[in-house]
C-alpha positions as CSV (number, residue, x, y, z in Angstrom):
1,X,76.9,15.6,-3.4
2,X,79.9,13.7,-4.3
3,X,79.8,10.0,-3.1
4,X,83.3,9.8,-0.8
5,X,84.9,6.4,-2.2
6,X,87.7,4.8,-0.4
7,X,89.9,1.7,-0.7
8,X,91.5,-0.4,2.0
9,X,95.4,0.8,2.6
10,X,98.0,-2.1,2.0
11,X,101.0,-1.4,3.6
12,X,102.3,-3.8,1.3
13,X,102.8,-1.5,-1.4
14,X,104.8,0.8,0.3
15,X,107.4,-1.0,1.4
16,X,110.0,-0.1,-0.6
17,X,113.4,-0.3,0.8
18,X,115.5,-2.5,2.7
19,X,115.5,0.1,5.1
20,X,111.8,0.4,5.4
21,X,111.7,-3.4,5.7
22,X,113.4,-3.4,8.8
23,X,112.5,-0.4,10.4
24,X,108.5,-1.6,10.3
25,X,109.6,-5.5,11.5
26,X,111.2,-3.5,14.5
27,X,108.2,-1.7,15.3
28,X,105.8,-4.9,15.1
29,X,108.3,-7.0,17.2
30,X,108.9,-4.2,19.6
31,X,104.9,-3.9,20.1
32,X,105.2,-7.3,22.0
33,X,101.2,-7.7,19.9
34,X,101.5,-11.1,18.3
35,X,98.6,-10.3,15.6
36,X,100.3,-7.4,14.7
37,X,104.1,-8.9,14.3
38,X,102.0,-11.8,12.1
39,X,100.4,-9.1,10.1
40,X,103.5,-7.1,9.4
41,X,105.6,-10.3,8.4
42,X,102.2,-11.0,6.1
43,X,102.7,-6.9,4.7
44,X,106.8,-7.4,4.2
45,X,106.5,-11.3,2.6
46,X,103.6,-9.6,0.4
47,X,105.7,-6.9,-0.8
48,X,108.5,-9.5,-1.6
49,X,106.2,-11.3,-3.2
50,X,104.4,-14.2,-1.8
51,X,104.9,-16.6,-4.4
52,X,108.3,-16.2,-4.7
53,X,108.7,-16.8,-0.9
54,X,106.9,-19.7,-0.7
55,X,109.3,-21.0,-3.2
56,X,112.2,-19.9,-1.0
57,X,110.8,-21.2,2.2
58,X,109.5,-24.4,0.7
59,X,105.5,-23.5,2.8
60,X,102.9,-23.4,0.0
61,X,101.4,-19.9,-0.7
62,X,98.2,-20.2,1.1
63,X,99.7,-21.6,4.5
64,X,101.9,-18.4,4.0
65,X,98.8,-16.1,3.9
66,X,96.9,-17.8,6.7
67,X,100.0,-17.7,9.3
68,X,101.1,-14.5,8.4
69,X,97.8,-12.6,8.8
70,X,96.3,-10.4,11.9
71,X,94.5,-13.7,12.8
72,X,97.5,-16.1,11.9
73,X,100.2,-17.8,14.1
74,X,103.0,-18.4,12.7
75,X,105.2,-21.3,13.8
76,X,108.4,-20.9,14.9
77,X,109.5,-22.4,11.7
78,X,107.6,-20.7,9.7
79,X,108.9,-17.9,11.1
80,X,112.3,-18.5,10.9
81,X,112.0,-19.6,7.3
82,X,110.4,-16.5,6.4
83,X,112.7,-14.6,7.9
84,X,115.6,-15.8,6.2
85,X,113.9,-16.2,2.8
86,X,113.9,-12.3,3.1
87,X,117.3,-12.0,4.1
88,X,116.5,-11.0,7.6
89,X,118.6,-12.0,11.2
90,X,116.6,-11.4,14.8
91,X,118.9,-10.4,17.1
92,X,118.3,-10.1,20.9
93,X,119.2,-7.3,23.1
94,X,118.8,-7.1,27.2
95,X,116.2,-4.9,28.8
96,X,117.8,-3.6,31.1
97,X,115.1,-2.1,33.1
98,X,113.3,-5.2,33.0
99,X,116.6,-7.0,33.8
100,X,116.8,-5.1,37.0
């Protein structure tokens, strides 16, 4: 028999387009989860790569991969430099259900 070997999936990798980008932010932010937001910033700044963000955003590489992992928590700073290192604008929308 054939030993079954696998390797951990980085989402990092596939993260291609501007379009994919944004569309996977929008799902993390819109899942209200904070590890999970923290761990897709940590996916999209990888893909970017992490170096040249932390150049960018002026926060040293390793702070970078400790605040934007499942178990980080990102400042609001941090998060708003990140952000716009990678070209990226939140925008807020009412719920109107919830508004109600």
């Amino acid at each position: 028999m054939t030993k079954l070997v696998t390797t951990p999936f980085d989402a990092a990798k596939y993260i291609r387009t501007p379009e994919a980008v944004i569309d996977f932010l929008n799902d993390a932010f819109e899942s209200g989860h904070p590890p999970y937001i923290a761990a897709v910033l940590g996916d999209v700044a990888r893909s970017e790569g992490m170096t040249k963000l932390a150049e960018k955003t002026g926060v040293n590489r390793q702070a970078l991969y400790t605040a934007l992992s499942e178990n980080g928590n990102p400042t609001l700073e941090t998060l708003l430099k990140v952000l716009s290192a990678l070209g990226i604008k939140l925008k807020c929308e009412a719920d109107l259900a919830k508004a109600a």
